[in-house]
C-alpha positions in Angstrom: -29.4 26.5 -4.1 -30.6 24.8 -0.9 -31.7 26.4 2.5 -28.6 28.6 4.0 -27.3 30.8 5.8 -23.8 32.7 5.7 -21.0 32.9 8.3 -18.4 35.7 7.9 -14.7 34.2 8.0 -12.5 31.2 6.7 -12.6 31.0 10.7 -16.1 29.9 11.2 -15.5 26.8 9.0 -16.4 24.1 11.6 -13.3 21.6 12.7 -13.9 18.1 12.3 -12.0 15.4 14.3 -10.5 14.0 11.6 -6.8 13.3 10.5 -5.8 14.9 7.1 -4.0 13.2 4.5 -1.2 15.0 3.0 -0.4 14.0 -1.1 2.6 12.6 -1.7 2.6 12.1 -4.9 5.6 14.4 -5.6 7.7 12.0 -4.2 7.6 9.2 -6.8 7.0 11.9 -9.4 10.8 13.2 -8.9 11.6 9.8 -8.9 10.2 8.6 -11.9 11.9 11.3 -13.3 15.1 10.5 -11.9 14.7 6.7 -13.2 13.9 7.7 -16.5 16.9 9.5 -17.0 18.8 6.5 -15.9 17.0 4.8 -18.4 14.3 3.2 -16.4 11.1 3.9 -18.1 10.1 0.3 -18.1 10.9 -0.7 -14.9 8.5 2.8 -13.6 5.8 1.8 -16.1 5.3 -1.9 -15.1 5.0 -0.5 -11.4 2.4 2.0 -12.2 -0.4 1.3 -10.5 -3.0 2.6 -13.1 -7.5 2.8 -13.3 -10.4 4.7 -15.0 -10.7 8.4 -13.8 -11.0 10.3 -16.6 -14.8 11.1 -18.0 -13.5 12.2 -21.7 -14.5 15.9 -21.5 -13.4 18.1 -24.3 -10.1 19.7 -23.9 -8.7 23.1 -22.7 -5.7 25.2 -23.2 -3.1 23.9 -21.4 -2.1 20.3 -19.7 -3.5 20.0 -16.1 -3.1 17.1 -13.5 -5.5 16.5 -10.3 -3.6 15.8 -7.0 -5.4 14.0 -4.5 -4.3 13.2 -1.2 -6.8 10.8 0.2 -7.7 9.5 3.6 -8.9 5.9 3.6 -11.2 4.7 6.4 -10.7 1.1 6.6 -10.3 0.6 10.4 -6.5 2.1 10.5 -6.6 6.0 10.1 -9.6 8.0 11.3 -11.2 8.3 14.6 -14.7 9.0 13.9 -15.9 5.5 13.3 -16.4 6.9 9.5 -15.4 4.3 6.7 -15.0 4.6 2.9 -12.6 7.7 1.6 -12.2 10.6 1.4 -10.1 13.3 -0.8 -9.3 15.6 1.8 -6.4 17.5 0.1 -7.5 18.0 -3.6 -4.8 20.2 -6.0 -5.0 21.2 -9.3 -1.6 21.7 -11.2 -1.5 23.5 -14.6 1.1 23.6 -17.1 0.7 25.8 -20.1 2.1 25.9 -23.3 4.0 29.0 -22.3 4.0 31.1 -19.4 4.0 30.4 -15.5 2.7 27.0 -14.5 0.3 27.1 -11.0 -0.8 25.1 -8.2 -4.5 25.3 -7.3 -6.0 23.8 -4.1 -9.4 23.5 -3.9 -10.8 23.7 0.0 -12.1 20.4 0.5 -15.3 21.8 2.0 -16.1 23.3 -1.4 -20.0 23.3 -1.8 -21.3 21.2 -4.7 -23.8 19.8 -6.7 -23.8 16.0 -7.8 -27.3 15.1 -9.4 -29.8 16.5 -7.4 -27.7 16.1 -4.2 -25.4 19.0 -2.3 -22.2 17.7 -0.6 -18.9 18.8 0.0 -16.5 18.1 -2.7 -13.8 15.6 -0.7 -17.0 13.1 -0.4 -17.4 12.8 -4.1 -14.8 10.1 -4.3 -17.1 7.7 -2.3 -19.8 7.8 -5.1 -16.7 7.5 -8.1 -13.9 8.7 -9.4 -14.9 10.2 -12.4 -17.8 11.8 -10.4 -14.5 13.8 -8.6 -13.0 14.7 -12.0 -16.3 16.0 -13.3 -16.7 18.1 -10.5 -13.1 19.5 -9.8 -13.7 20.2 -14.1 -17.2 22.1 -13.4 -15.6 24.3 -9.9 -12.6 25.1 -12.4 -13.4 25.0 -16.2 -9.9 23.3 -16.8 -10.5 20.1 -18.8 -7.8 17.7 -16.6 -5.9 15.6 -18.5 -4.7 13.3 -15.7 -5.0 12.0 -12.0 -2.0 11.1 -9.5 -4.0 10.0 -6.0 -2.3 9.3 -3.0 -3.4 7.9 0.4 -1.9 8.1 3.8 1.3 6.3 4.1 4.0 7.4 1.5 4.9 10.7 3.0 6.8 9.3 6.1 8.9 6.9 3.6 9.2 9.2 0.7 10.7 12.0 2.7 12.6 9.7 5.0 14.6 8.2 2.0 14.9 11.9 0.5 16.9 12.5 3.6 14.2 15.1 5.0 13.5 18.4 3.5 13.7 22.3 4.6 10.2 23.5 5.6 9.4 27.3 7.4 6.6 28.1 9.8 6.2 31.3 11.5 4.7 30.0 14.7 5.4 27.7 17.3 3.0 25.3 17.9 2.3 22.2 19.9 -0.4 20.7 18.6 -2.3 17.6 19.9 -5.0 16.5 16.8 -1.9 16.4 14.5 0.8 15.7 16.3 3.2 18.9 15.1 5.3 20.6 17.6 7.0 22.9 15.8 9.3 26.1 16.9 8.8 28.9 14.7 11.7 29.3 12.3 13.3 26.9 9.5 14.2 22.9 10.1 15.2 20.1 8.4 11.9 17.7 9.1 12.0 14.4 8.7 9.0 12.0 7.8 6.9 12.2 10.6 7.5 15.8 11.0 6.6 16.7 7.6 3.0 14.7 7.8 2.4 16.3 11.1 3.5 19.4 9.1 1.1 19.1 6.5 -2.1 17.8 9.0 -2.4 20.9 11.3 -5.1 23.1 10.9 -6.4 23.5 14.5 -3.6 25.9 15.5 -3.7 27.9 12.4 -4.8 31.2 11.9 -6.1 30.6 9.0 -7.4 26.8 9.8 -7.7 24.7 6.2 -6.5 27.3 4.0 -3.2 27.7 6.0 -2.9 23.7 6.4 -3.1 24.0 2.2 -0.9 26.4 1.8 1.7 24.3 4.3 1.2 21.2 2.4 2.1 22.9 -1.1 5.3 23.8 1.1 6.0 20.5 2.1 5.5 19.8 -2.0 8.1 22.5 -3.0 10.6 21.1 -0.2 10.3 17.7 -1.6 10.3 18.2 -5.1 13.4 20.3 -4.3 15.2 17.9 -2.6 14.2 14.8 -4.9 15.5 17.1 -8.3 18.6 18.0 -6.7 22.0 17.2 -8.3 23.1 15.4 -5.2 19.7 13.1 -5.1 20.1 12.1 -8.8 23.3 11.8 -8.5 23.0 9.2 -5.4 21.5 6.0 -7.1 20.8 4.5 -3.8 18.6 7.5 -2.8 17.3 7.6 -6.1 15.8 4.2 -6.0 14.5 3.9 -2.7 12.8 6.9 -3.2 11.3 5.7 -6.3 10.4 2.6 -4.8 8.6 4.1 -1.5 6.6 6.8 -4.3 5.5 3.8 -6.9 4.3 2.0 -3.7 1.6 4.7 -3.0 0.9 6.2 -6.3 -2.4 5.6 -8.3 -2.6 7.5 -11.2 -5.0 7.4 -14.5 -5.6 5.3 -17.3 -3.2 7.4 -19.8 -0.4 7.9 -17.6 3.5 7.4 -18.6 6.8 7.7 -17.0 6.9 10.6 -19.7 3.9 12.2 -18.0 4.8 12.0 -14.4 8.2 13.6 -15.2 6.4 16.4 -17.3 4.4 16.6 -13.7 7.5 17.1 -11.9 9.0 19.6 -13.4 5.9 21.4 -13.4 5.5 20.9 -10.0 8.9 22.6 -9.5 8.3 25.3 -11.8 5.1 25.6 -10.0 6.0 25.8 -6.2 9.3 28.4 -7.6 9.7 32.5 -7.6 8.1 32.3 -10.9 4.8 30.0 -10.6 1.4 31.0 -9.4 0.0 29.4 -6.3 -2.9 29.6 -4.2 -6.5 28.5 -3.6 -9.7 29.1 -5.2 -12.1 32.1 -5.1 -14.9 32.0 -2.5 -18.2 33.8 -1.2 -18.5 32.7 2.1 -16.3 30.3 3.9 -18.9 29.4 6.4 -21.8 28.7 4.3 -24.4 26.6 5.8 -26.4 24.5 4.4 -28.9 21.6 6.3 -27.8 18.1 6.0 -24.0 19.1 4.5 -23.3 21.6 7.3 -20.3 24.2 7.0 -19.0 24.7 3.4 -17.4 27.0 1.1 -19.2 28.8 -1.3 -17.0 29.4 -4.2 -17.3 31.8 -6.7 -17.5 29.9 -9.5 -17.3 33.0 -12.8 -14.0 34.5 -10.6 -12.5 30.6 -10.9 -13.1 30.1 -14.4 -11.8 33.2 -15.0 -8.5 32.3 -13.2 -8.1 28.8 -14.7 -9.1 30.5 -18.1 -5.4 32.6 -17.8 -3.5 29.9 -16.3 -4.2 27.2 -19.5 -3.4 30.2 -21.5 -0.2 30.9 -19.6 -1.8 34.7 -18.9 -1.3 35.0 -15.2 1.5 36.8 -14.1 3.5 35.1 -11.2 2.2 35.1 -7.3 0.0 33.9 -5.0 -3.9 34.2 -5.8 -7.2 33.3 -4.1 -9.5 34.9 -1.9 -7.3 34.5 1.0 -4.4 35.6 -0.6 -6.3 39.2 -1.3 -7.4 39.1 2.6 -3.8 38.6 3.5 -2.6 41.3 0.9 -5.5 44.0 2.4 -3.9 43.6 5.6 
């Protein structure tokens, strides 16, 4: 392990001036599944936009998908001169053969080990993507089976042609890095609302981990909305939904219509009263280590353990994570 020292809350992770990127992914997964039960399967399949991701690891109980959100540097997003991309909201979604599916994020400051080099686990893209998959595989112990990536851009669409969806925050906040001025209470948010929505982390409490446990709100929302009899049963909606998702969406080499609506209703199953959610287990959310700078430190045996009972389908329902205990000791 590499020279470090310790700071003492999720708090003293270090802000960086940097926009976040929420996943939209959901959106064109409801959608595909909407299309394919209006018989659509190849019109979704020509559209997918499909690459190598997956590095052929032996397989685990249970089907799980990676969901990246990633923020793309190319001169139009970002404000810290930095270029290439980055996979700054990184979810794991499991699906068992029985028992309650979960929704996983993994703190995108997670400490890890790629060769002989430390970095933080949302840089990883930029060497390659089956680097990621490798490593979200070693944090978790779940073999994934397959990838749905999205960068910036779909969200505003996607929820726009969804009509908006219901989202809850307990504050009020005016926030200037992200753009969310929200008052405390229940709205109806609309595109830009929802990706401001999902981007704040500078006026929350509980800084990255609350912005992770917002955007797997902003999942549920949509998912909701998108499944809903009077979505399907609008074709209009339907499609332009499907159209602004397929746009964004890139997903693995073995992915099929079939796959992204078994993802969807996982998803929903997921983000409901009777699906686990949370984040990973950690040490020290302020780890430090020279030339990296503020990490997480997770606790990889506690993870394994977890991912171990959700491909088995052994985890009862709720929220888990080492923030989720904080939260429940207080």
């Amino acid at each position: 392990m590499p020279l470090a020292h310790s700071g003492a809350t999720a708090r003293s992770v270090k802000p960086r001036r940097r926009h976040h990127r929420l996943l939209t992914a959901f959106i064109i997964l409801a959608a595909a599944l909407a299309l394919a039960l209006f018989g659509a399967w190849n019109w979704v399949d020509s559209n997918l936009n499909s690459s190598q991701w997956l590095p052929g690891t032996p397989n685990t109980p249970g089907t799980s998908w990676l969901i990246l959100g990633s923020d793309e540097r190319d001169g139009t997003t970002g404000q810290d001169g930095t270029t290439g991309a980055r996979t700054d909201t990184i979810l794991v979604l499991t699906k068992p053969n029985s028992g309650p599916s979960s929704l996983i994020s993994i703190p995108r400051d997670s400490l890890v080990q790629v060769g002989q080099d430390y970095m933080k686990i949302n840089a990883v893209y930029q060497i390659s993507k089956t680097d990621l998959v490798k490593q979200v595989e070693t944090v978790t112990g779940q073999h994934i089976d397959h990838v749905a990536e999205i960068p910036f851009g779909g969200l505003k669409s996607g929820v726009d042609a969804l009509g908006g969806g219901k989202l809850c925050y307990d504050h009020t906040v005016d926030d200037v890095n992200s753009g969310m001025k929200w008052q405390a209470g229940c709205h109806v948010a609309n595109g830009d609302q929802a990706l401001a929505f999902s981007r704040m982390r500078y006026s929350d409490p509980n800084g990255d981990f609350g912005r992770a446990a917002r955007q797997r709100q902003v999942i549920a929302a949509i998912m909701s909305t998108a499944a809903s009899g009077s979505t399907l049963s609008n074709f209009g909606k339907t499609t332009a939904t499907a159209k602004a998702g397929l746009r964004a969406i890139r997903v693995d080499e073995h992915t099929t219509p079939y796959t992204l609506a078994t993802m969807a209703m996982a998803f929903r199953s997921a983000t409901g009263g009777s699906g686990v959610t949370g984040s990973l287990y950690w040490k020290d959310a302020g780890y430090y280590v020279d030339g990296v700078g503020s990490c997480v430190l997770l606790d990889t045996a506690k993870n394994h353990e977890l991912f171990a009972a959700l491909g088995r389908g052994e985890h009862k329902a709720g929220t888990v994570g080492t923030l989720a205990e904080a939260n429940q000791q207080q």
